[in-house]
VEXLUMTOR-253963 format. One record per residue: residue in one letter; x negated, y negated, z of N, C-alpha, C, O in turn. Coordinates in steps of 0.1 Angstrom, whole numbers, plus 2048, in hexadecimal, padded with zeros to 3 digits. Each point is the difference from the previous one (the first is absolute). Example, Ala and Ser with C-alpha at 12.3 -4.5 7.8 and 13.67 -1.06 7.14 Angstrom:
2
a77C83984E8097F48007F77F48007F6800807/s80E7F57F27F77F58008087F58087FB7F5801/
//
This chain:
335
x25B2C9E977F88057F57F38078057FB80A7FB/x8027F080F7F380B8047FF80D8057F6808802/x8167FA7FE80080D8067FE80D7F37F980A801/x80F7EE7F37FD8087EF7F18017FF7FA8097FB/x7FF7EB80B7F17FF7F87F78088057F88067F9/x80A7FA8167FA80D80B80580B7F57F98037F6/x81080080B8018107FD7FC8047F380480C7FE/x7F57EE7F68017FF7F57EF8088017FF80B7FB/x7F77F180A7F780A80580380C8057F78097FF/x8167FC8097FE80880680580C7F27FA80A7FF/x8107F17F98038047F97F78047F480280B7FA/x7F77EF8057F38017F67F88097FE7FA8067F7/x8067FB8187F380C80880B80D8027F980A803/x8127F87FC80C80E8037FC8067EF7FC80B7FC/x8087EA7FC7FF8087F27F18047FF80080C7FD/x7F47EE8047F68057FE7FD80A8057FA8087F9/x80B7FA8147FF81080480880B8007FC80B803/x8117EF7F880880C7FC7FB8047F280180C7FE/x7FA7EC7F67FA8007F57F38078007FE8057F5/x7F87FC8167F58088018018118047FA80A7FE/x8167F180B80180C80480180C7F17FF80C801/x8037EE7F680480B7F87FA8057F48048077F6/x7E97F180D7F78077FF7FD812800805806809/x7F67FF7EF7FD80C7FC7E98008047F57FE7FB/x8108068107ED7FF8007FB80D807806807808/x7EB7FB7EF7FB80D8037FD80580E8027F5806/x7FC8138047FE80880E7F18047F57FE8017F4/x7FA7FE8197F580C8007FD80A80380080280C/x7FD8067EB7FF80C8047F480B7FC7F97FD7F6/x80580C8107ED8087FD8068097F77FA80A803/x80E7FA7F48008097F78067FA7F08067F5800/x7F88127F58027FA7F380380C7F97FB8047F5/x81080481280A80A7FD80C7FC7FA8037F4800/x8058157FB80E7FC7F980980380E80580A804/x7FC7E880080A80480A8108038018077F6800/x7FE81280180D8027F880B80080980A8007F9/x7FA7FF81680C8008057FB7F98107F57FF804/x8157FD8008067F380C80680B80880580A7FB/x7F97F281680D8028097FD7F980D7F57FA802/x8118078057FF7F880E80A80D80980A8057FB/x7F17FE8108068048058077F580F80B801806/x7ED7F87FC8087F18097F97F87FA7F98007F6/x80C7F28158007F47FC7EF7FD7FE7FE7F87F7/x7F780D80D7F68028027F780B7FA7F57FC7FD/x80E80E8027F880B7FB80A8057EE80C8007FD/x7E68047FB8008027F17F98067FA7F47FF802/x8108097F57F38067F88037FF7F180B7FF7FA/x7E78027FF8027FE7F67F880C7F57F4804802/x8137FE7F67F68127FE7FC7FC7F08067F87F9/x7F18108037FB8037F37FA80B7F980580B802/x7EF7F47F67FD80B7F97F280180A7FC7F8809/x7FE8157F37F380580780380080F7F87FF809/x8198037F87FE8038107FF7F180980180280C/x7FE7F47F08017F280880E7FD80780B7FD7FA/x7F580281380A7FB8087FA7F38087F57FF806/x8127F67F77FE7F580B80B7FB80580A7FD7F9/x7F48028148067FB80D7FF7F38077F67FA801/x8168038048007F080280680680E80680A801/x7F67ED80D8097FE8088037F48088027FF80C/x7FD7F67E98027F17FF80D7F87FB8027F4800/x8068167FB8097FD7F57FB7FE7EF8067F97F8/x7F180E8057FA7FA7F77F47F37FA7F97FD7F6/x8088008187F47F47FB7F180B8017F67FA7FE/x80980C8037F28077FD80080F7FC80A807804/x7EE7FD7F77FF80F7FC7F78088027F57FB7FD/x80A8118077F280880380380D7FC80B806800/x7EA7FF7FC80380B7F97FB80A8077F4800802/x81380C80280180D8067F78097FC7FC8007F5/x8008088137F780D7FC80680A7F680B805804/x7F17FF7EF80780B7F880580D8077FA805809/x80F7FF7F37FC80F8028078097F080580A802/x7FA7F27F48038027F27FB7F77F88017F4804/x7F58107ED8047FD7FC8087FD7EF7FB7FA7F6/x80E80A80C80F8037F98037F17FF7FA7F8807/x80C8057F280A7F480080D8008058098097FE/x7F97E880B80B8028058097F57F88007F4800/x8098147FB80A7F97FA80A7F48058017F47FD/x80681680F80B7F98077FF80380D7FC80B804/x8087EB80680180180E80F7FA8048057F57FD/x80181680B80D7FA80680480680A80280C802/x8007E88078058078108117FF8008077F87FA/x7FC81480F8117FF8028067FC80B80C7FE802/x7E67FF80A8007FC80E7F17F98017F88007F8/x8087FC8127F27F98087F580F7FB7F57FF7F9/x81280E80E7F580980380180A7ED7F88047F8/x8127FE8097FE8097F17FF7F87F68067F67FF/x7EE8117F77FF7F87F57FB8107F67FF80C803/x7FE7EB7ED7FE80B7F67F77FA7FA8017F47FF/x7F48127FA7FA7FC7F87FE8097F27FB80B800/x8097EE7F680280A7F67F27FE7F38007F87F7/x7F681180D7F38077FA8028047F080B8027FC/x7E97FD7FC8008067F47ED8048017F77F8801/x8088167FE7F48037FF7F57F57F68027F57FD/x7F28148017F87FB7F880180C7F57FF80C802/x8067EB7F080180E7F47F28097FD8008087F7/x7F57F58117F28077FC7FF8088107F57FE805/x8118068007FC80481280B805800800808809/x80B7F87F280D8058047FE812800802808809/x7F97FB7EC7FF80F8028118057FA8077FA7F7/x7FB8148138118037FC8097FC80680B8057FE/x7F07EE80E8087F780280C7F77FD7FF7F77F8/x80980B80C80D7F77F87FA7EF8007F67FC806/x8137FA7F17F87F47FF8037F880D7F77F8804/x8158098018077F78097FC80A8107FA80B802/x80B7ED80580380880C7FD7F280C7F77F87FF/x81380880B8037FB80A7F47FF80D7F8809801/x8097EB80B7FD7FF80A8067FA80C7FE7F4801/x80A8118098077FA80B7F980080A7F9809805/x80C7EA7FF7FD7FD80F8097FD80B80A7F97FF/x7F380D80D80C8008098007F58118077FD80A/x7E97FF7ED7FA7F680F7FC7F27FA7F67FA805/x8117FF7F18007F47FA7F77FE7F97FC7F57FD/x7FF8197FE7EF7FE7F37F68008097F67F97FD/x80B80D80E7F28048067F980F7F87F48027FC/x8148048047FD80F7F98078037F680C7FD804/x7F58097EC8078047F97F980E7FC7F48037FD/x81F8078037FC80B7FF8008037F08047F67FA/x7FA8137FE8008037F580B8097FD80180A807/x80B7F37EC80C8047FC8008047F37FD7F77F7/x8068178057FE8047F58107FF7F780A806805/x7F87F47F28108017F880380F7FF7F78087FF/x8137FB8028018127FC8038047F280B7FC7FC/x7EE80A7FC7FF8057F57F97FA7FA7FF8037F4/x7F87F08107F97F87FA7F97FF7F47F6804805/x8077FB7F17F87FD7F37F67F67FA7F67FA806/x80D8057F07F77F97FD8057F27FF7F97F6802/x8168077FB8077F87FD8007F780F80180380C/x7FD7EE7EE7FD7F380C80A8008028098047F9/x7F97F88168067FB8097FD7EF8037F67FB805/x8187FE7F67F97F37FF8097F78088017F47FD/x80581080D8077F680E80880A80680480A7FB/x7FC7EF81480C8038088077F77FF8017F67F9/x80980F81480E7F77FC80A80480F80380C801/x8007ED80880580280B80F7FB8007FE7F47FF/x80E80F80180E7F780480180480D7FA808806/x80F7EE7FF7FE7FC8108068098068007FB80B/x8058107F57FC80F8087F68038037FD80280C/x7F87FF7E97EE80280380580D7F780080B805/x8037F37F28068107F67F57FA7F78007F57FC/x7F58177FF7F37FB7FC8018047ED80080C7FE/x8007ED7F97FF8097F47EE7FB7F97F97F7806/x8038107F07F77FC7FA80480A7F280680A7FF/x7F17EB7F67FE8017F77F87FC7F57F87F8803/x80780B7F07F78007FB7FF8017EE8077FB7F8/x7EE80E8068018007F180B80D7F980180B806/x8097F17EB8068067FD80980780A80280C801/x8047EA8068077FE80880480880B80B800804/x7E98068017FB80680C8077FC80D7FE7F4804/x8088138048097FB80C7FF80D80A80280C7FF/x7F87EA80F80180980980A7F98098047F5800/x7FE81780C8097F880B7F880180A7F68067FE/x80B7F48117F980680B80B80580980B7FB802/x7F181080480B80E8098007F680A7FC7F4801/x80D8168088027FB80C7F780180B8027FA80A/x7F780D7F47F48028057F27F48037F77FF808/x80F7F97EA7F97F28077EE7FF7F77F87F77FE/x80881A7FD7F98037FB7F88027F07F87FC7F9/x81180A80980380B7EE8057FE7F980C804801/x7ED7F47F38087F97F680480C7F17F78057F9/x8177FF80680080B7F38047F77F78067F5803/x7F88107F38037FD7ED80F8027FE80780A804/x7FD7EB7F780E8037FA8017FC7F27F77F97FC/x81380C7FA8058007F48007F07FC8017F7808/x7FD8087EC8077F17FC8018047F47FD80C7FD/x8087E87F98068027F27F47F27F77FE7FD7F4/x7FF8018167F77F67FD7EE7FF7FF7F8800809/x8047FE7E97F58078007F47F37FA7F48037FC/x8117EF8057F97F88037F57FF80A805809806/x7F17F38017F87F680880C7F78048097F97FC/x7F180E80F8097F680F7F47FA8077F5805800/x8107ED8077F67F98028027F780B7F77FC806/x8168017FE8017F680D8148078008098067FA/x7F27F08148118068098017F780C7F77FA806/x8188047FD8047F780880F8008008097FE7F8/x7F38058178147FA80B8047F38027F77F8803/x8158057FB8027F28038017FE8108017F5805/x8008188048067FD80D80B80780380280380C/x8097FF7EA80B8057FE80080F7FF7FA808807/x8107FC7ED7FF80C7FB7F87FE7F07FC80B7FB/x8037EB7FE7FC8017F27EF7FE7FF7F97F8805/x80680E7F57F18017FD7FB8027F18088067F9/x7ED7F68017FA8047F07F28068007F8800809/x8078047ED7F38077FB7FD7FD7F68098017F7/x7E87F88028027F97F37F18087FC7F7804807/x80A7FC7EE7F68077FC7FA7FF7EF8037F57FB/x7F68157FD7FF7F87F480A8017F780B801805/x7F57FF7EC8088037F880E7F980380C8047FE/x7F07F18088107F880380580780880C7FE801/x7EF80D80980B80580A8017F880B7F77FA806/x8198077FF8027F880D80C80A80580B8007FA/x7F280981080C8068078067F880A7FB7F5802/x80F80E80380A7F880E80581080680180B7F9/x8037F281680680980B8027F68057FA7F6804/x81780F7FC8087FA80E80080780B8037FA80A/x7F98137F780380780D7F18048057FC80B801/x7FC7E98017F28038097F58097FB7F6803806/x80F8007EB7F78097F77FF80A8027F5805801/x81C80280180180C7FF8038037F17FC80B7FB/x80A7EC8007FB8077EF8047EE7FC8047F7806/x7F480D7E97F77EF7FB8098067F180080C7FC/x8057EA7FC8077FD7F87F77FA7F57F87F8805/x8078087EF7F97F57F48067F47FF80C7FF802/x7EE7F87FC80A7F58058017FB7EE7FD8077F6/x8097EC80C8027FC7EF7F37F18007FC7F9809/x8028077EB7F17F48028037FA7F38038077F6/x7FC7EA8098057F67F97EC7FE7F97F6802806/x80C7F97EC7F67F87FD7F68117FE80580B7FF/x7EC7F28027F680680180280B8028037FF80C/x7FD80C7F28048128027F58098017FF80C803/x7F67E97F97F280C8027F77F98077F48027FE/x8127F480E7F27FA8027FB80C80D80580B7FF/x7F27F380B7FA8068078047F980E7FB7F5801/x80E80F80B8037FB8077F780080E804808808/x7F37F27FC7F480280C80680080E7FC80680A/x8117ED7F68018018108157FF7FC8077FE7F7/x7FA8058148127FB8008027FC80D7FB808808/x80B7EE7FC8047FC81280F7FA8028067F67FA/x7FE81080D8127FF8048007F78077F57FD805/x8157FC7FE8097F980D80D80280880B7FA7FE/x7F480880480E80580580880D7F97F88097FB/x8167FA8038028097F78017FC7F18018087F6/x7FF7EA80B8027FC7EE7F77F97F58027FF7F4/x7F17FC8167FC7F77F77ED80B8017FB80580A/x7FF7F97E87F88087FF7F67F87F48047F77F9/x7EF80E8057F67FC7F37F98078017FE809807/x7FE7F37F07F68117F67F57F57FB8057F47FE/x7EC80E7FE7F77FB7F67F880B8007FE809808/x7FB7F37E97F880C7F87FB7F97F88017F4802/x7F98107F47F77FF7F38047F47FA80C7FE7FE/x7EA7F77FE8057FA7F58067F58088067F77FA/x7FA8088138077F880980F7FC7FF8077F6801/x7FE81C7FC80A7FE80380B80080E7FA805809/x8107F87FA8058018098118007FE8067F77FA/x7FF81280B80E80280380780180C7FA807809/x8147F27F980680280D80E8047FF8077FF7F6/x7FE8088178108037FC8057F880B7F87F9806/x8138087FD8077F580980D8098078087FB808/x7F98147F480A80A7FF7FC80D80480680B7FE/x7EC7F380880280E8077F38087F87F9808807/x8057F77F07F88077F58038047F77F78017F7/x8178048078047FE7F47FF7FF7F48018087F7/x7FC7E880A7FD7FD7EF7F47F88067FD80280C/x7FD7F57ED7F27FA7FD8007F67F78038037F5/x7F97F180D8007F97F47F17F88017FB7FE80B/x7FF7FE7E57F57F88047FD7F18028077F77FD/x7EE80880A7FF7EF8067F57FD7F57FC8097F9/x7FF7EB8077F77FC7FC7F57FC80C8017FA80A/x7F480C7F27F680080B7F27F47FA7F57FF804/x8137FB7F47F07F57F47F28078027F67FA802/x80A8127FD7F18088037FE80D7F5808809801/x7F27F87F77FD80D7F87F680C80B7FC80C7FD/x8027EC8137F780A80380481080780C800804/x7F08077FE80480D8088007FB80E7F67FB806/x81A8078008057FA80D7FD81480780280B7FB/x7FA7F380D7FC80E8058067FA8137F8802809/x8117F97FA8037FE80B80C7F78087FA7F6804/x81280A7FE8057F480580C801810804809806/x7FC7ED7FA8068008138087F48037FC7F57FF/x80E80C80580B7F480580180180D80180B805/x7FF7EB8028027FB80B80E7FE80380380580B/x80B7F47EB80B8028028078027F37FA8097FA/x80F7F28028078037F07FD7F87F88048027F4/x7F47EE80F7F77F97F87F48038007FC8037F5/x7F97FC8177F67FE7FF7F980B7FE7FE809808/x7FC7F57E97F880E8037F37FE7F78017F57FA/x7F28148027F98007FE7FA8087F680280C802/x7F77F37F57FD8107F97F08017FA7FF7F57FB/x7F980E8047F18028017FB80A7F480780A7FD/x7EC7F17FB7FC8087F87F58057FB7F8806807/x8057FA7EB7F28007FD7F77F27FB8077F7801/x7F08057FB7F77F18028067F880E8067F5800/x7F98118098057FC80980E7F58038017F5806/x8088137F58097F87FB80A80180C80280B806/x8067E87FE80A80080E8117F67F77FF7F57FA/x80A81080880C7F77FC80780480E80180A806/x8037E97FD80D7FF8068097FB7FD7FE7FA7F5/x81080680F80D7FC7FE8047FD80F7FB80480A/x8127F07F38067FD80F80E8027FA8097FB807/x7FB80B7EE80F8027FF8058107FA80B8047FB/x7EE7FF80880580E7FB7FD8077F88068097FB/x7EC7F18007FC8067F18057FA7F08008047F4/x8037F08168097FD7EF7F37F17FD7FF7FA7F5/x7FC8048137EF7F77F77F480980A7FE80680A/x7FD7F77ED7EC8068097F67F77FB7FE7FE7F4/x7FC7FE8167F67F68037F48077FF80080B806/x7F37F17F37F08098057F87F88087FB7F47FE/x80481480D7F87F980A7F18037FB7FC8097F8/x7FB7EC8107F28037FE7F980A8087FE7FB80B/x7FF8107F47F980B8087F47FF8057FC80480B/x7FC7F37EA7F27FE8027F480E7FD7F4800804/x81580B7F67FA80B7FA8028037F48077F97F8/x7F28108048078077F280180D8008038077F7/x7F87FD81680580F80180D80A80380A7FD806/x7F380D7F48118038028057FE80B7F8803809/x8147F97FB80980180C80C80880180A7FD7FB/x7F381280E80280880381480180C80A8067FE/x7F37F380B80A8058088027EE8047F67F97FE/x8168038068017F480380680180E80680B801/x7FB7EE80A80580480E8067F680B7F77FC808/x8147FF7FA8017FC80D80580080B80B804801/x7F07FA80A80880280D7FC7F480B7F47FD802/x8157FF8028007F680C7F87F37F67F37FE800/x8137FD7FB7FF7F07FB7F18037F77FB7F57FE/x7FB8167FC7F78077FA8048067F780A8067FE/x7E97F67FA7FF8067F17F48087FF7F67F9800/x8078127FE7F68067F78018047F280C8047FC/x7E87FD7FB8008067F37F28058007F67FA804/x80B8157F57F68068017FF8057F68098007F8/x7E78078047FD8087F17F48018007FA80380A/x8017FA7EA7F68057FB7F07FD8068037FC80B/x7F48047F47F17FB8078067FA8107FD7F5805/x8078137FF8027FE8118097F38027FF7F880A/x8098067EF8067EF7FC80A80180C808809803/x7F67EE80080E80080F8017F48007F57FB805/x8187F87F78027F98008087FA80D7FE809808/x8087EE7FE8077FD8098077F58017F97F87FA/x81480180B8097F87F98057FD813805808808/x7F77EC7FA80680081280E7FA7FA8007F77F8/x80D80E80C80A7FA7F78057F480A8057F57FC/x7F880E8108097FE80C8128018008068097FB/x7FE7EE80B80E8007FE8077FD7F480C8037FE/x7EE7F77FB8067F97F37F78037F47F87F87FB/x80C8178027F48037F97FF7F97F180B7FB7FC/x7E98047FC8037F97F47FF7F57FE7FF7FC7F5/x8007FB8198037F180180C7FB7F97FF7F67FA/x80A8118068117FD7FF8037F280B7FE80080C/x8077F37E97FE7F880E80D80680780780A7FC/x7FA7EE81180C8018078037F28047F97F8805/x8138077F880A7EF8007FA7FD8137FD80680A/x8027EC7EE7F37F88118107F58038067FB7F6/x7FF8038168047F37FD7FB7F28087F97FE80A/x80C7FB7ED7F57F480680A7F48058077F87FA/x7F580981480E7F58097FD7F17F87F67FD7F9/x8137FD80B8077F67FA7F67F480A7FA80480A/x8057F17F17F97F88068087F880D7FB7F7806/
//
């Protein structure tokens, strides 16, 4: 029997820390900007961008943040690398400074965010540009309001305007890895492409038809979620297709969400609002944020969590291996 009684501390002390691990606690940081997008380019180095031009850089893995010298200040919407060394940053002027400026317009970098050059959309207007979107060719699309669609040439460069039928606010986009990918946007729109987003289909949407869709994230080629307004959220299980809704127990505006595999995923909002799920979206849990500020982009990589938004808010979640504090079966020898 003593051998049960030893271990019954050791056991004690595993849950308490897989149980802390899944704390949500603030990072410090010197700015009280709306910070609006995540990326990492390795295991170590990250940046995190916002409005007035704020970039901060980590090359800790995230346990600390410092913030970079301006060289704009524009708001930076979105940041996304397609390698270590190329990345994008996708700009929206200032509406009092713009002049006859178009509103959107691009910045790449070819030396891992040491220097970014300035990229103008072609035919550009007034009309926002509100994400990119990479499938694993590195075949670049963006888009935006009233359903604004560019492509990027081969050139690596030069993004042109193409046609759509679709004249909603587009708003988020995502590959599962495969060939299928979505585009979710407001007015209940959710597109699907099977072929790498060389052309995007309407898809069919169960439940809610007007909500406002903020983020969509794939898995593989079949399994997919959408949330928006009203805390709603929908998932397909088929590709994109069809859509059906979950219950999210939240009335708040979900503006962000992210899965780790085909259960575990996350979705982030406004009063600082965090739900997870470990089955697929079919229950969601509200975690304590310890904010009430909006939460903007949600993020993980390598056993890490960030959530980011509003007043410089940068949250952090060490998941480790067992993120969540999901126990895992202990066994305990026989006496």
């Amino acid at each position: 029997m003593r051998k049960i009684y030893n271990i019954i501390p050791i056991l004690v002390l595993f849950v308490c820390v897989q149980s802390a691990s899944a704390t949500w606690v603030k990072q410090k940081t010197t700015t009280f900007t709306w910070l609006r997008d995540i990326a990492f380019v390795s295991e170590s180095k990250g940046f995190i961008v916002g409005t007035d031009g704020v970039m901060l850089m980590t090359e800790d893995g995230g346990a600390n943040w410092k913030q970079l010298p301006k060289f704009t200040t524009d708001s930076i919407l979105q940041i996304k690398f397609t390698d270590p060394n190329t990345g994008w940053l996708l700009c929206e002027r200032n509406a009092f400074s713009r002049g006859q400026n178009a509103t959107s317009y691009l910045r790449k970098t070819v030396d891992g965010g040491r220097n970014w050059e300035r990229i103008e959309f072609e035919d550009a207007g007034r009309e926002r540009v509100t994400k990119l979107v990479f499938n694993k060719y590195g075949w670049g699309t963006a888009f935006g309001e009233r359903g604004l669609f560019y492509k990027l040439q081969e050139d690596g460069k030069t993004w042109k305007q193409s046609k759509t039928a679709v004249k909603f606010l587009l708003l988020s986009a995502s590959f599962g890895g495969g060939d299928t990918g979505a585009i979710a946007g407001a007015g209940g729109t959710i597109m699907f492409s099977e072929d790498n987003g060389l052309l995007w289909d309407r898809a069919t949407l169960l439940g809610n038809t007007d909500a406002r869709f903020n983020s969509v994230y794939m898995v593989g080629d079949k399994l997919g979620w959408a949330v928006g307004s009203g805390g709603a959220i929908v998932a397909t299980t088929g590709g994109g297709r069809l859509w059906k809704p979950l219950e999210s127990g939240t009335d708040a505006n979900l503006n962000d969400v992210f899965f780790l595999d085909e259960r575990r995923g996350w979705a982030v909002g406004d009063q600082g609002t965090i739900l997870r799920t470990t089955d697929g979206g079919k229950n969601w849990v509200e975690e304590n944020s310890h904010t009430k500020h909006r939460l903007e982009r949600i993020y993980f990589r390598n056993g890490r969590g960030w959530a980011i938004g509003f007043g410089g808010t940068i949250l952090s979640n060490g998941l480790g291996e067992n993120p969540q504090g999901e126990e895992r079966p202990t066994i305990v020898p026989r006496s």
